[in-house]
DSSP file (Angstrom, degrees, kcal/mol; ACC not computed):
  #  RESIDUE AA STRUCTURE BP1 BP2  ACC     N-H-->O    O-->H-N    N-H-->O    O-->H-N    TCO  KAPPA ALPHA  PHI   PSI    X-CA   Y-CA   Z-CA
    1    1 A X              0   0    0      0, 0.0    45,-1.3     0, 0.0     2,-0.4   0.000 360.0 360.0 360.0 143.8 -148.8  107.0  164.8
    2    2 A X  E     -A   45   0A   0     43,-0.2    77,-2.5    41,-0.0     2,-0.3  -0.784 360.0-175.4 -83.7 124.0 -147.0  107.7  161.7
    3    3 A X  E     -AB  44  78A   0     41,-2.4    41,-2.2    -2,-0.4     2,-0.4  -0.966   5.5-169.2-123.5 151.5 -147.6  111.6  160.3
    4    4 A X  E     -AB  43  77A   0     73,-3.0    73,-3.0    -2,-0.3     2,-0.5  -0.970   8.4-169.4-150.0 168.7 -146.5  112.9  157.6
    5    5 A X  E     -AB  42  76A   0     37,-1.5    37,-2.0    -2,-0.4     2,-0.3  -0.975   7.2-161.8-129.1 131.8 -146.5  116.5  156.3
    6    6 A X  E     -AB  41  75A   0     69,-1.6    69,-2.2    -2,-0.5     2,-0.4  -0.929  10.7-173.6 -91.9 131.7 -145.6  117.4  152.8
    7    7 A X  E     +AB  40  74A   0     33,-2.4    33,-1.9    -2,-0.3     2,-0.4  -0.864   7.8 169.9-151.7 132.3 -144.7  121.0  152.4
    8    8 A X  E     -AB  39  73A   0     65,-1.4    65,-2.2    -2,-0.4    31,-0.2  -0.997  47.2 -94.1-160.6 163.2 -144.0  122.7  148.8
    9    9 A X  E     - B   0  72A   0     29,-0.8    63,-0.3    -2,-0.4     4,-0.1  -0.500  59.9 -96.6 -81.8 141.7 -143.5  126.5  147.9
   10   10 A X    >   -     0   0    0     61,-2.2     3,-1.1     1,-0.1    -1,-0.1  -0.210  37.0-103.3 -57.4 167.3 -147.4  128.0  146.7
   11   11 A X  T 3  S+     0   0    0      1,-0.3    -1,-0.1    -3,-0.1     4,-0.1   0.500 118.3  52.7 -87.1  -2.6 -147.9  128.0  143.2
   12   12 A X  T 3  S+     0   0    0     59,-0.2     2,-0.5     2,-0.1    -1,-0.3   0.160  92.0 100.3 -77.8   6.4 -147.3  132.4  142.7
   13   13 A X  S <  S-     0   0    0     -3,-1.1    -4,-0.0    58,-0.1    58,-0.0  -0.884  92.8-110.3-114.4 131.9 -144.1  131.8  144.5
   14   14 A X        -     0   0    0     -2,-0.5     2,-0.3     1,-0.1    -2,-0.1  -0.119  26.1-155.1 -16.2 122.3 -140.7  131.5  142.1
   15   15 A X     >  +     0   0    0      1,-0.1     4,-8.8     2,-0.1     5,-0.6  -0.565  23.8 168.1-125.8  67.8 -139.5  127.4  142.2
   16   16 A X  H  > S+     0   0    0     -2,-0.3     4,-1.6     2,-0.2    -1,-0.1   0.918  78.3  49.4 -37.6 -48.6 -135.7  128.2  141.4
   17   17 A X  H >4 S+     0   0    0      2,-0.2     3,-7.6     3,-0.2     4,-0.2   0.650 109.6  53.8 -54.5-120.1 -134.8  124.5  142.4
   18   18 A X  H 3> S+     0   0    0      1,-0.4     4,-1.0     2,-0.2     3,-0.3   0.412 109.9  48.0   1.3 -54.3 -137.9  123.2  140.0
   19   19 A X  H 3X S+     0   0    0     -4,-8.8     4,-1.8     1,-0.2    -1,-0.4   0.864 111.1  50.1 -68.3 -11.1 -136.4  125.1  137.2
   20   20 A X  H << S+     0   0    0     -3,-7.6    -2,-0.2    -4,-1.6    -3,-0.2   0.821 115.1  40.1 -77.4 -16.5 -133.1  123.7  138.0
   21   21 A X  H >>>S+     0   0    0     -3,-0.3     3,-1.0    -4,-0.2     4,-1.0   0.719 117.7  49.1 -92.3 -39.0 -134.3  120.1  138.1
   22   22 A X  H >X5S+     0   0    0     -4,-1.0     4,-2.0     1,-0.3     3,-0.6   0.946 111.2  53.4 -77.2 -49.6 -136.6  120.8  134.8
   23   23 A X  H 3<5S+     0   0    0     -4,-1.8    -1,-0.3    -5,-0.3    -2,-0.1   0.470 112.7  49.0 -71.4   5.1 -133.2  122.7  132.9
   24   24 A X  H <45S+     0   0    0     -3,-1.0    -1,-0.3     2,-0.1    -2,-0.2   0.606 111.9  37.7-127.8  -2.6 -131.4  119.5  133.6
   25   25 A X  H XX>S+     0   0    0     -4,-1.0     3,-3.9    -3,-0.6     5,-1.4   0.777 106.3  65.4 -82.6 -28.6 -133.5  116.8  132.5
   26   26 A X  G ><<S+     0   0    0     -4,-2.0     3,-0.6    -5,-0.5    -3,-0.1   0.920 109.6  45.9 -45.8 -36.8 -134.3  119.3  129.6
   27   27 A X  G 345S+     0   0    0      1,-0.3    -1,-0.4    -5,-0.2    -2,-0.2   0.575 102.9  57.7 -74.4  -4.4 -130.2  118.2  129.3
   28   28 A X  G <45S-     0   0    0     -3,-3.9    -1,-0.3     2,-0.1    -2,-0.2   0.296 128.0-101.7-110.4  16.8 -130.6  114.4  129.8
   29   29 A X  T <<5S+     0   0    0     -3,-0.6     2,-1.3    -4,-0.6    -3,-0.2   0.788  81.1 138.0  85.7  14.8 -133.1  114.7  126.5
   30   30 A X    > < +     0   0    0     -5,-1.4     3,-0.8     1,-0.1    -1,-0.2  -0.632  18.7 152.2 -92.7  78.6 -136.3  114.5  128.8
   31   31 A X  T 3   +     0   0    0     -2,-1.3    -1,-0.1     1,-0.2    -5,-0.0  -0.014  63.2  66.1-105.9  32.3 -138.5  117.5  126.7
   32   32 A X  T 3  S+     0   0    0     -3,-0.0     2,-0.5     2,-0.0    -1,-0.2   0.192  79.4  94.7-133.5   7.4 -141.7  116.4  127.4
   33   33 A X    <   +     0   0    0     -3,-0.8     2,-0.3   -11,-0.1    -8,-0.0  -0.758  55.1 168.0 -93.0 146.2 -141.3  117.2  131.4
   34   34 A X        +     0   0    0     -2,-0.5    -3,-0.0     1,-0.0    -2,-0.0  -0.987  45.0  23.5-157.6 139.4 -142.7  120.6  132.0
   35   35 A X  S    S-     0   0    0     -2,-0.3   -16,-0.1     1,-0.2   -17,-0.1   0.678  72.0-175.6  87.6  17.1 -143.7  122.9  135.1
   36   36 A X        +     0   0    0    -18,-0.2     2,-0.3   -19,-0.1    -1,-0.2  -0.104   8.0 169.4 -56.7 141.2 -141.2  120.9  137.9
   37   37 A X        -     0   0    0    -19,-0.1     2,-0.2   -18,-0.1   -22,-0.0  -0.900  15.1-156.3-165.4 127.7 -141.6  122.3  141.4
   38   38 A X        +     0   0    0     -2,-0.3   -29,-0.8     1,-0.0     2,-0.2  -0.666  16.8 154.9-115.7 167.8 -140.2  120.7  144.1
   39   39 A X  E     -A    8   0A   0     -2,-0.2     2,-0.4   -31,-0.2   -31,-0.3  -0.776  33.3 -67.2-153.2-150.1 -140.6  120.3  147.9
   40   40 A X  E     -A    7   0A   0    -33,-1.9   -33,-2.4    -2,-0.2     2,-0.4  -0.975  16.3-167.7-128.0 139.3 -140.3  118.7  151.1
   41   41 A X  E     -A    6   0A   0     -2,-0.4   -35,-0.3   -35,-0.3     2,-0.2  -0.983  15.6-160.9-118.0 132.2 -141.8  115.9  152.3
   42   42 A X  E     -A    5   0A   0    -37,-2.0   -37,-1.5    -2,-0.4     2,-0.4  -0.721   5.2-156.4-109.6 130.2 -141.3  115.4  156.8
   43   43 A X  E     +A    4   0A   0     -2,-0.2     2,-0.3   -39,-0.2   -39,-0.2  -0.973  19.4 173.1-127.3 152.3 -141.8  111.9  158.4
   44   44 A X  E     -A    3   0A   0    -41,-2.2   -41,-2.4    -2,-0.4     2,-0.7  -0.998  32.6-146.4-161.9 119.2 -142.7  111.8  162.1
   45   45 A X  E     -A    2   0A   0     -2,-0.3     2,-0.3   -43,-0.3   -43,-0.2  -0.726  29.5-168.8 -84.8  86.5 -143.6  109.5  164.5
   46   46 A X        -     0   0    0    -45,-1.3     2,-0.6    -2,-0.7     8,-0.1  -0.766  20.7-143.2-101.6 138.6 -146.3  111.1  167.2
   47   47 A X        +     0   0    0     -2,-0.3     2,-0.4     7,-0.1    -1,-0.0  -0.698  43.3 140.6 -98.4 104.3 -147.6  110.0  170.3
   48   48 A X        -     0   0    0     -2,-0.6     3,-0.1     1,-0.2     5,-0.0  -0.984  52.9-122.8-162.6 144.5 -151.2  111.0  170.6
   49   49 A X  S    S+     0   0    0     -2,-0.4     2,-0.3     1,-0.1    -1,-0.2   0.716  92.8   3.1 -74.7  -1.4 -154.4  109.5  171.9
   50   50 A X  S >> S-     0   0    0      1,-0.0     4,-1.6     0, 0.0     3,-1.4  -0.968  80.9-102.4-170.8 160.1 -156.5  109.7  169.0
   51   51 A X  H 3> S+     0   0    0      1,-0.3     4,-1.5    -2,-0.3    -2,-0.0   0.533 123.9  52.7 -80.4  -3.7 -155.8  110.8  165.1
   52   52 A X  H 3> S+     0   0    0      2,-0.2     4,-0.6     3,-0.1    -1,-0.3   0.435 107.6  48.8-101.1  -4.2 -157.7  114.4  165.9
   53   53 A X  H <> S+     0   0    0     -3,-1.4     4,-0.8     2,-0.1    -2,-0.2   0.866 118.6  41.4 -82.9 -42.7 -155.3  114.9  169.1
   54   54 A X  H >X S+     0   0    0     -4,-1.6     3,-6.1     2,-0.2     4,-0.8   0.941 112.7  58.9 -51.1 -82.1 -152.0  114.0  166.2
   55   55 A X  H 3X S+     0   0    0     -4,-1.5     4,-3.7     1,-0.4     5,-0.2   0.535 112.2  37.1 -38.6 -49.7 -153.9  116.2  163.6
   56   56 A X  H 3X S+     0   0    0     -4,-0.6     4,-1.3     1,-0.2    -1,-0.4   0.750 115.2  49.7 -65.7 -24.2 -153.7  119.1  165.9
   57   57 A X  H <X S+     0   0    0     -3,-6.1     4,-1.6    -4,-0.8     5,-0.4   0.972 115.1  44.4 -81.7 -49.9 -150.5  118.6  167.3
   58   58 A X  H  X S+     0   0    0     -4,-0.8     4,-0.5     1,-0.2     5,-0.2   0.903 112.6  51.6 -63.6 -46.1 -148.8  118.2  163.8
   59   59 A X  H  X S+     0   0    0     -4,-3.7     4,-2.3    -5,-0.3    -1,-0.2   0.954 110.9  51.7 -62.4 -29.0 -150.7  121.1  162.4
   60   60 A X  H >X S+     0   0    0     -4,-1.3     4,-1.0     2,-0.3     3,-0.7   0.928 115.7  37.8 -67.1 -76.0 -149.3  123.3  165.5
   61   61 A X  H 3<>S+     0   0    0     -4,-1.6     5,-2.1     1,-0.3    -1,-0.2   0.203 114.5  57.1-163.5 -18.7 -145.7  122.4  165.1
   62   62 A X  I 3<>S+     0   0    0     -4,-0.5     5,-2.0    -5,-0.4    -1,-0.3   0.855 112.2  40.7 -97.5 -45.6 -146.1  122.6  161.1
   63   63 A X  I <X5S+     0   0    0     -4,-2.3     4,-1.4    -3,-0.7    -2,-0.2   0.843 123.7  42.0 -53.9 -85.3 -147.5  126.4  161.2
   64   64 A X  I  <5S-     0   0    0     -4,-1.0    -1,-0.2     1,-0.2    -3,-0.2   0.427 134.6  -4.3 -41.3 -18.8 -145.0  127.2  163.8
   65   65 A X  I  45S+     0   0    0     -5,-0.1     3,-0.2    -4,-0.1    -1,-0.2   0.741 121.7  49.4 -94.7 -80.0 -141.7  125.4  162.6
   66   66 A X  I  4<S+     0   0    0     -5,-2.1     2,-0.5     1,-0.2    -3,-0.2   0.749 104.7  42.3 -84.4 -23.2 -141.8  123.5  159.8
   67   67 A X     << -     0   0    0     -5,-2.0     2,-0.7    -4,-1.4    -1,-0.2  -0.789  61.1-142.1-121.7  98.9 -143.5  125.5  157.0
   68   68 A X    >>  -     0   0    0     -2,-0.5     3,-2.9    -3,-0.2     4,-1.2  -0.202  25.3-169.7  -0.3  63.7 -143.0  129.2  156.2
   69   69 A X  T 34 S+     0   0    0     -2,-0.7    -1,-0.2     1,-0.3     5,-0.1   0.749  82.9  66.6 -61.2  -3.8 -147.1  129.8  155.4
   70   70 A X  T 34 S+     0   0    0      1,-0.1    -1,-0.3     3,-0.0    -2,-0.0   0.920 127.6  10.0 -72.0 -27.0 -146.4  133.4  153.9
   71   71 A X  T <4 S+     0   0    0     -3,-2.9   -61,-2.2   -62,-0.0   -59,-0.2   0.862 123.3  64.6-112.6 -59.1 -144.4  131.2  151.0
   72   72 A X  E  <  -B    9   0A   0     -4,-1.2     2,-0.2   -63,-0.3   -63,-0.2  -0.064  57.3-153.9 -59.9 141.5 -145.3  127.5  151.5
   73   73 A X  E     -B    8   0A   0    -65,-2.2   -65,-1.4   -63,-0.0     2,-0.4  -0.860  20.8-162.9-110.6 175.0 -148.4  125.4  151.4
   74   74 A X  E     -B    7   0A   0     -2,-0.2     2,-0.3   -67,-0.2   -67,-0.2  -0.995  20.4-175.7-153.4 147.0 -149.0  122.0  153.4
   75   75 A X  E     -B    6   0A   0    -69,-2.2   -69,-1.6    -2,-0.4     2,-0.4  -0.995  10.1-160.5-144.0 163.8 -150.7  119.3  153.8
   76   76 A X  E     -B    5   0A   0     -2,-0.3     2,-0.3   -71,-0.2   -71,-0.2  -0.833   5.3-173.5-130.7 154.6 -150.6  116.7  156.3
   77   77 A X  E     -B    4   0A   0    -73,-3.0   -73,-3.0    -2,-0.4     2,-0.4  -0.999  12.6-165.6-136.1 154.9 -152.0  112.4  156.4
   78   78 A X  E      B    3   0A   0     -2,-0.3   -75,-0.2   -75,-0.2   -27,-0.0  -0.945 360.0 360.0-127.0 143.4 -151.6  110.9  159.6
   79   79 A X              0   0    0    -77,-2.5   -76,-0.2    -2,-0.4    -1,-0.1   0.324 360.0 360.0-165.0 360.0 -152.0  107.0  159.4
């Protein structure tokens, strides 16, 4: 099964990158982009008998690893 978890900083949290992306289109003439916030998106292949054994496994290994939850939110599609 294919998962993947998409992972981006919560929305009280500072998105230095996302103003840096947003201050440089703002230079390429782009003034109608506003509010850029970037993240990460994870791709995974998992081995699991059924898409609630994946969901758990991928949420387990996303707390513990991949996403920082004090800063980060996540969300995950398994397909």
């Amino acid at each position: 099964m294919k998962a993947i978890v998409y992972i981006r900083l919560k929305s009280e949290v500072l998105d230095p990158q996302g103003q840096a992306i947003e201050s440089a289109l703002k230079n390429l003439g782009e003034n109608d982009i506003k509010n850029v916030r970037q993240g990460k998106l994870i791709e995974m292949d998992i081995q699991a008998d059924n898409k609630k054994d994946a969901e758990e496994k991928i949420e387990k290994i996303t707390k513990s690893l991949l996403a920082n939850t004090v800063i980060e939110e996540y969300s995950i599609e398994i397909g």
